[in-house]
C-alpha positions in Angstrom: 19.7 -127.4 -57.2 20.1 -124.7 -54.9 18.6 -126.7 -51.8 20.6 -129.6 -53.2 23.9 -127.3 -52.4 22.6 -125.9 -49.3 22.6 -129.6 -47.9 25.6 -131.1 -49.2 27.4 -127.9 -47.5 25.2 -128.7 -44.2 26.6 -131.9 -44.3 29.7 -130.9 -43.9 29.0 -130.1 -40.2 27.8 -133.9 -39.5 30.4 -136.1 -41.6 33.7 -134.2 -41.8 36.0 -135.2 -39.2 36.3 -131.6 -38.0 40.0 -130.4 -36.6 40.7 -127.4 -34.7 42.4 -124.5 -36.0 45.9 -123.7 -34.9 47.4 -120.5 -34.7 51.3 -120.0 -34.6 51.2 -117.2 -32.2 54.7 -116.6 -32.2 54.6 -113.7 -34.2 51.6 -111.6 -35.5 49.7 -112.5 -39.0 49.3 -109.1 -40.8 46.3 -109.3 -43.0 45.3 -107.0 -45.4 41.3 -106.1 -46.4 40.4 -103.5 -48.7 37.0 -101.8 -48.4 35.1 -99.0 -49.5 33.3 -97.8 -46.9 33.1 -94.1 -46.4 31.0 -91.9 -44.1 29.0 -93.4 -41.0 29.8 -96.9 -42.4 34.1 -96.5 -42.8 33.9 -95.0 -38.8 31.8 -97.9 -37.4 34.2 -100.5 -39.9 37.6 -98.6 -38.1 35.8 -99.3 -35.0 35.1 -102.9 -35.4 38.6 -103.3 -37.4 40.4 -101.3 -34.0 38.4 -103.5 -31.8 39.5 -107.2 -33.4 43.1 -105.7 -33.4 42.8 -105.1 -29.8 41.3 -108.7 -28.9 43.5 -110.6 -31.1 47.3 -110.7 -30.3 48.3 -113.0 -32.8 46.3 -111.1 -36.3 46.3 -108.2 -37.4 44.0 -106.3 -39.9 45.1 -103.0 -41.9 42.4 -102.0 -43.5 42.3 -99.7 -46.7 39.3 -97.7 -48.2 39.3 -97.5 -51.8 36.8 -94.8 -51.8 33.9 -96.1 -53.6 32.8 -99.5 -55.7 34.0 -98.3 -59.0 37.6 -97.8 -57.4 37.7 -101.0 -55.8 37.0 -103.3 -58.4 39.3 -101.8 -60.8 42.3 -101.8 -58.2 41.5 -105.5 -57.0 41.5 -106.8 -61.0 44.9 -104.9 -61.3 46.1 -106.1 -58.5 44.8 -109.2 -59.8 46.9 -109.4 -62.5 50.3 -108.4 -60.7 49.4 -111.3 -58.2 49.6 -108.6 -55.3 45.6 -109.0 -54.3 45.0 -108.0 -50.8 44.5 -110.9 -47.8 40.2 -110.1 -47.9 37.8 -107.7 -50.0 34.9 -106.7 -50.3 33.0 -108.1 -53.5 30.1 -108.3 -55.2 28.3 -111.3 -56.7 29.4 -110.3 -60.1 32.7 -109.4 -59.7 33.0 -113.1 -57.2 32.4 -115.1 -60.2 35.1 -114.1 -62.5 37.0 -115.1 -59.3 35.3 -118.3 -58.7 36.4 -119.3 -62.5 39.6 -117.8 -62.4 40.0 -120.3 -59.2 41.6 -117.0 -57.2 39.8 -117.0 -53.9 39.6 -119.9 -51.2 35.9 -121.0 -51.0 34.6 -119.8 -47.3 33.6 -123.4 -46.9 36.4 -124.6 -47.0 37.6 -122.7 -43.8 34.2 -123.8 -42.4 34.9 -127.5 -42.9 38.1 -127.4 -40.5 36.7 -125.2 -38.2 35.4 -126.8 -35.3 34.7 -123.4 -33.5 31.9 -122.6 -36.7 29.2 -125.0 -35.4 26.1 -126.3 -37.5 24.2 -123.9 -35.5 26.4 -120.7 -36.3 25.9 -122.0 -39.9 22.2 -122.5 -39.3 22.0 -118.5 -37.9 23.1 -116.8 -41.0 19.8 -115.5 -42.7 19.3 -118.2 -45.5 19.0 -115.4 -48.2 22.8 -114.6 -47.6 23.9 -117.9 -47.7 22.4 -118.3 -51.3 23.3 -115.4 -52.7 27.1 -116.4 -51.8 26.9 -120.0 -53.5 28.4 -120.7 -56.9 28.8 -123.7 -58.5 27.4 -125.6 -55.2 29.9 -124.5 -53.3 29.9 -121.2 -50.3 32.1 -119.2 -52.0 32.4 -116.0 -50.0 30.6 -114.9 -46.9 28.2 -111.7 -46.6 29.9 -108.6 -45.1 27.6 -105.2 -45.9 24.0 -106.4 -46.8 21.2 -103.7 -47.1 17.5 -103.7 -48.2 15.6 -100.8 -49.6 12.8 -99.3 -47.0 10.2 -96.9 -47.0 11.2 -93.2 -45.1 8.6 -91.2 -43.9 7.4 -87.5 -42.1 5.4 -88.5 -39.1 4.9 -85.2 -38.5 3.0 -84.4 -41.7 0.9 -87.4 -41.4 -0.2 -86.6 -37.8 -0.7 -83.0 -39.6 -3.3 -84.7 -42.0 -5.0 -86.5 -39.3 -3.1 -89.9 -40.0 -1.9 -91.9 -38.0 2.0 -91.4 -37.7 2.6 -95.2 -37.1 0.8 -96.6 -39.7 2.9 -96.2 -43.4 1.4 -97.4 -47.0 1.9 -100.7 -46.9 0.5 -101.4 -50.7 1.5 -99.6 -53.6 -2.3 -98.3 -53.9 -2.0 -96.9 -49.8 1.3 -95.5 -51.4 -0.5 -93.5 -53.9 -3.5 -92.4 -52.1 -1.6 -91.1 -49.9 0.9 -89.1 -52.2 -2.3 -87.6 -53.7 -3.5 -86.3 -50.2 -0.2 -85.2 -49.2 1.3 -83.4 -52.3 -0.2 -79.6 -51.0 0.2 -76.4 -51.2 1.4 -75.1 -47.3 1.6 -71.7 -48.1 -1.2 -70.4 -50.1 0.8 -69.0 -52.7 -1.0 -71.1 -55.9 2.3 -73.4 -56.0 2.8 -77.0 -54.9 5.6 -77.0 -52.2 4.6 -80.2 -50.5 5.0 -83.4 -52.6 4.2 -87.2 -51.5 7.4 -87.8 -53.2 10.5 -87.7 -54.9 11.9 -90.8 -57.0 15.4 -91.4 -57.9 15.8 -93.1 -60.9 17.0 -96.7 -59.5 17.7 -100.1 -61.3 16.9 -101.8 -58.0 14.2 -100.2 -57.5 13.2 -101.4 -60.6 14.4 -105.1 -59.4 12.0 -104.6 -56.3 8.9 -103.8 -57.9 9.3 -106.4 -60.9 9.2 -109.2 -58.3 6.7 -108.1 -56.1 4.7 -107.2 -59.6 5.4 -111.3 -59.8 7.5 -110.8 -62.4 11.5 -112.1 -62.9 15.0 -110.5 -63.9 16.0 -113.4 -65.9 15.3 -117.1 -66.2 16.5 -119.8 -64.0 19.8 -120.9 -65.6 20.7 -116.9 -66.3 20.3 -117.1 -70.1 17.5 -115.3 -71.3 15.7 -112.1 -69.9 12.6 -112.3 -68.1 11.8 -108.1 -67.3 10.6 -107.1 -70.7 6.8 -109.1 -69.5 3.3 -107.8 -68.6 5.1 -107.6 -65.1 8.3 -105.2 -66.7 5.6 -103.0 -68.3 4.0 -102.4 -64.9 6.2 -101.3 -63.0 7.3 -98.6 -66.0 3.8 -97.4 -66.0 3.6 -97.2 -61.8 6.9 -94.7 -62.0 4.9 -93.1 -64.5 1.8 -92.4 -63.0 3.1 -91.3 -60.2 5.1 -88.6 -61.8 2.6 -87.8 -64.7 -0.5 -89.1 -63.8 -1.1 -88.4 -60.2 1.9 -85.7 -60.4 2.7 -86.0 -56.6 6.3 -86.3 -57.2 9.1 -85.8 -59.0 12.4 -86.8 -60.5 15.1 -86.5 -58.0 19.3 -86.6 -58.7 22.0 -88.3 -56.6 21.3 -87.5 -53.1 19.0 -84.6 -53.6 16.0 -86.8 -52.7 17.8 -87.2 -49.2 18.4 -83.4 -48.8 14.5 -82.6 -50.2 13.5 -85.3 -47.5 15.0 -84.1 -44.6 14.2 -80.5 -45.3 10.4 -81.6 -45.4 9.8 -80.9 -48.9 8.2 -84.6 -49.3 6.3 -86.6 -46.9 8.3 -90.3 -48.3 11.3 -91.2 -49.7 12.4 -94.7 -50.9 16.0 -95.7 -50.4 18.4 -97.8 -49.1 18.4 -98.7 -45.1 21.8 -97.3 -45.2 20.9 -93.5 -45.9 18.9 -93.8 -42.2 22.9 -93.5 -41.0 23.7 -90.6 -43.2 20.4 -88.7 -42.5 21.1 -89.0 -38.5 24.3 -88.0 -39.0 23.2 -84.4 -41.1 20.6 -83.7 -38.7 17.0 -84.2 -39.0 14.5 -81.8 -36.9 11.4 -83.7 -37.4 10.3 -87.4 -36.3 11.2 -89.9 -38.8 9.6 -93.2 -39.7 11.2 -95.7 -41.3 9.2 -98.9 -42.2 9.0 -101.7 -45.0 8.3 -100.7 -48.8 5.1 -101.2 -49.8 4.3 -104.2 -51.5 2.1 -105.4 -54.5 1.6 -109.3 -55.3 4.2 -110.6 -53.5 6.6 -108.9 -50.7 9.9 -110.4 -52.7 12.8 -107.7 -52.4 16.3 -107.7 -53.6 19.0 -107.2 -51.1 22.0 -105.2 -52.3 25.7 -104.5 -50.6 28.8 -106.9 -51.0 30.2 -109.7 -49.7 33.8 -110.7 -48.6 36.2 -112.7 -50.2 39.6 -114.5 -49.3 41.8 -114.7 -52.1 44.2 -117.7 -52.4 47.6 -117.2 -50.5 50.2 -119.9 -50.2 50.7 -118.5 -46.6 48.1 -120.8 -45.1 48.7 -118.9 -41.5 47.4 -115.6 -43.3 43.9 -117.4 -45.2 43.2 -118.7 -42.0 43.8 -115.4 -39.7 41.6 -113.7 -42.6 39.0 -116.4 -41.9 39.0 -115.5 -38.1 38.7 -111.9 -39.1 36.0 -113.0 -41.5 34.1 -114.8 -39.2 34.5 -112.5 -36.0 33.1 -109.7 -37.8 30.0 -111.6 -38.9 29.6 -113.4 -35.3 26.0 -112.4 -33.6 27.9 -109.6 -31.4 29.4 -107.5 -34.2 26.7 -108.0 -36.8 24.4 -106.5 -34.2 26.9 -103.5 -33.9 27.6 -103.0 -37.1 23.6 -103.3 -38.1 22.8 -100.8 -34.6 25.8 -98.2 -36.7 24.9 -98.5 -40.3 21.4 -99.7 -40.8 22.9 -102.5 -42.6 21.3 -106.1 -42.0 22.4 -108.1 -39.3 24.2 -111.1 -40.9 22.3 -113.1 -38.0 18.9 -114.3 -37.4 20.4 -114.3 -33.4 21.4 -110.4 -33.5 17.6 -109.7 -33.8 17.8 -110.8 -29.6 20.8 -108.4 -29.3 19.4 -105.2 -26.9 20.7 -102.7 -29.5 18.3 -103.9 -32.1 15.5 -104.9 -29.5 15.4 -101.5 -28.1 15.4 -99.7 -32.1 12.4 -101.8 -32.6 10.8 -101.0 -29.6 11.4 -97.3 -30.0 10.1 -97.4 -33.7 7.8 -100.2 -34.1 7.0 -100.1 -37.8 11.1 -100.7 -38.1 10.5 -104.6 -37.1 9.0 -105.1 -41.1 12.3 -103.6 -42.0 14.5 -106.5 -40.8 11.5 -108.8 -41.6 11.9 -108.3 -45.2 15.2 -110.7 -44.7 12.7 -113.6 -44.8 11.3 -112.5 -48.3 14.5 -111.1 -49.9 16.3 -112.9 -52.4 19.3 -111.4 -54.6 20.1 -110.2 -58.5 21.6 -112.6 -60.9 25.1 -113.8 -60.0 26.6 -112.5 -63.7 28.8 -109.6 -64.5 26.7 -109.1 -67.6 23.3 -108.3 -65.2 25.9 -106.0 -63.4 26.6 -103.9 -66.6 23.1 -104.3 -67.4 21.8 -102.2 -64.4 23.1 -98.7 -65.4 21.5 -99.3 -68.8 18.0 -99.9 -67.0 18.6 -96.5 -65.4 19.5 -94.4 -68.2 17.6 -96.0 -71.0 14.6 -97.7 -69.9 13.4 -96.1 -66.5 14.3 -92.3 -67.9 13.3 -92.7 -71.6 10.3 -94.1 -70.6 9.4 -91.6 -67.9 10.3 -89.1 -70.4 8.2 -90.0 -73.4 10.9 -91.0 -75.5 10.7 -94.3 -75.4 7.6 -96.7 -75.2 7.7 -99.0 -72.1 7.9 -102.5 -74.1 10.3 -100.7 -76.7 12.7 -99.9 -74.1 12.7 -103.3 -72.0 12.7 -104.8 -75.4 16.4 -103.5 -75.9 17.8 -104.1 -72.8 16.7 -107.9 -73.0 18.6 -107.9 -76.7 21.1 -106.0 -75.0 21.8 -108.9 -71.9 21.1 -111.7 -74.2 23.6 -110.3 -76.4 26.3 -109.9 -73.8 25.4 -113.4 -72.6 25.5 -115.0 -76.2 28.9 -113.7 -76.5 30.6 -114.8 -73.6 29.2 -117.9 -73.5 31.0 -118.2 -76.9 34.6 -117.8 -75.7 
């Protein structure tokens, strides 16, 4: 069904008698996006926001941070309900389909369709995975904005130390473990380990990542019934395990703690989001740093994470249309590149991987090519809010019971598939 939607919205390109977009430019279009990007990632978004401002007389975009995820999507559903949403916002797939059946937002494809200046082949660019992942119902709902895959970081220097070689990371999750066992040391001589191969931070995506490429699934095709509590589920449990009872070469790490143990060379790798590459640079780091691909198992399947944008209805046609051109400036092959060079955040395009910004990071840090390639392996979670109140669950009471002895591995998955199937029952039943 999915490749069924994909072409029908192809189509679109070849028979829709395609009319140019019209801008009164007789005054300026203010257009409102809320965001909640903070750090490295809100100063490279001011700097993209500053720099359509500047190259677009007609539009312009005031943008305003929410602060984090939590914030924004309570403030969008209140705004929601007063009718006062902003022009464009950042969403996620869950939160996107109580839009999509509340029949709030303007699908992106239906800009696309009367936008002669969005070619078949600009279509044809955007990494398939992200068009996917923003389909509902058949139709390209909303448009990806801050995409992100999980990636391997590593201490070149205290492989070289070992007598391995610097540019060559685990690339199975056996390589992963023999090496953690070689590197967890003691440096000083003092009887204590101070040197670990690891540190893991308790993480429902993680968890997604390592189910998949384990060849197991989240949940079944039509979103009804849960999948992780398999053979597959109990794997995975038992890899976290082993790791930090068995082999003991790491240990459980808080928050950002990982990050700080990381960079102050207290663990040779540390698994995490591309985007912490920006917020490591930015604290300083005084060794040389690999980043490279996560190492894989059966399949090399990963789950991208990050939001998407959305344009919510507006019976000021002039302002859905100037948030379009906002929308799809941002995500042309110039400014993903930027933003991607900035954040460590995916390029939206398949073309930005030609851009010199990324060209040169690659050739500078080889092992970073399998990094993007993982785009051509990635697919995304669930689209339902219930998988999204689901995840923190995982986290607290499967992943860290079960690490913790107090739960069994098949115990605990076992609950949090009654738990989904429960909330899915129920809404299915309004």
């Amino acid at each position: 069904m999915k490749k069924l939607a994909l072409l029908m919205l192809v189509s679109i390109f070849i028979v829709t008698g395609c009319t140019k977009k019209t801008v009164d430019t007789s005054d300026v279009t203010e257009i409102v996006f809320w965001q909640a990007m903070g750090g490295p990632l809100g100063d490279a978004l001011a700097e993209l926001v500053q720099k359509f401002n500047d190259t677009h007389s007609d539009i312009h975009v005031t943008s305003i941070n929410m602060g984090n995820y939590n914030a924004l999507s309570q403030k969008l559903m209140a705004s929601i309900q007063t009718g006062n949403q902003p022009d464009v916002a950042q969403s996620f797939e869950a939160w996107i389909a109580k839009y999509v059946e509340g029949d709030i937002i303007t699908p992106i494809e239906d800009f696309i369709a009367v936008d002669e200046t969005f070619t078949k082949e600009d279509f044809d660019d955007i990494y398939p995975v992200f068009i996917e992942s923003n389909m509902m119902n058949g139709k390209l709902v909303s448009f990806p904005f801050n995409k992100s895959v999980r990636v391997q970081y590593y201490n070149k220097d205290i492989l070289f130390q070992n007598d391995l070689d610097p540019n060559k990371p685990p690339k199975t999750w056996q390589e992963f473990r023999d090496l953690c066992k070689l590197l967890t040391q003691d440096t000083n001589g003092d009887g204590k380990i101070n040197q670990f191969g690891t540190t893991v931070k308790i993480s429902a995506w993680q968890f997604e990542n390592l189910l998949l490429q384990a060849g197991g699934s989240i949940l079944n095709d039509d979103n009804s019934k849960a999948l992780f509590n398999s053979e597959e589920g109990n794997l995975v449990l038992k890899y976290f395990t082993d790791i930090l009872n068995v082999d003991k070469t790491g240990y459980l790490s808080p928050g950002y703690e990982g990050q700080k143990d990381f960079t102050a060379q207290k663990v040779a790798f540390y698994e995490d989001s591309s985007v912490s590459m920006a917020y490591m640079l930015r604290t300083g780091i005084d060794f040389n740093l690999g980043i490279s691909a996560i190492p894989t198992f059966k399949t090399k399947k990963n789950i991208i994470s990050g939001t998407n944008v959305v344009i919510f209805r507006n019976e000021e046609k002039k302002k859905e249309m100037a948030a379009w051109e906002f929308v799809k400036w941002f995500t042309n092959t110039e400014q993903t590149a930027f933003w991607s060079e900035k954040t460590y955040y995916m390029p939206v395009r398949e073309s930005a991987m030609e851009v010199n910004a990324i060209k040169n990071r690659i050739a500078d840090n080889p092992e970073i090519a399998a990094v993007y390639d993982q785009l051509n392996y990635a697919t995304f979670e669930p689209q339902i809010s219930e998988w999204f109140e689901t995840r923190k669950y995982i986290e607290e009471h499967v992943i860290e019971k079960v690490i913790r002895g107090i739960l069994k591995p098949q115990e605990a998955l076992d609950n949090a598939a009654k738990m989904i199937e429960n909330k899915i029952k129920k809404r299915d039943k309004k």
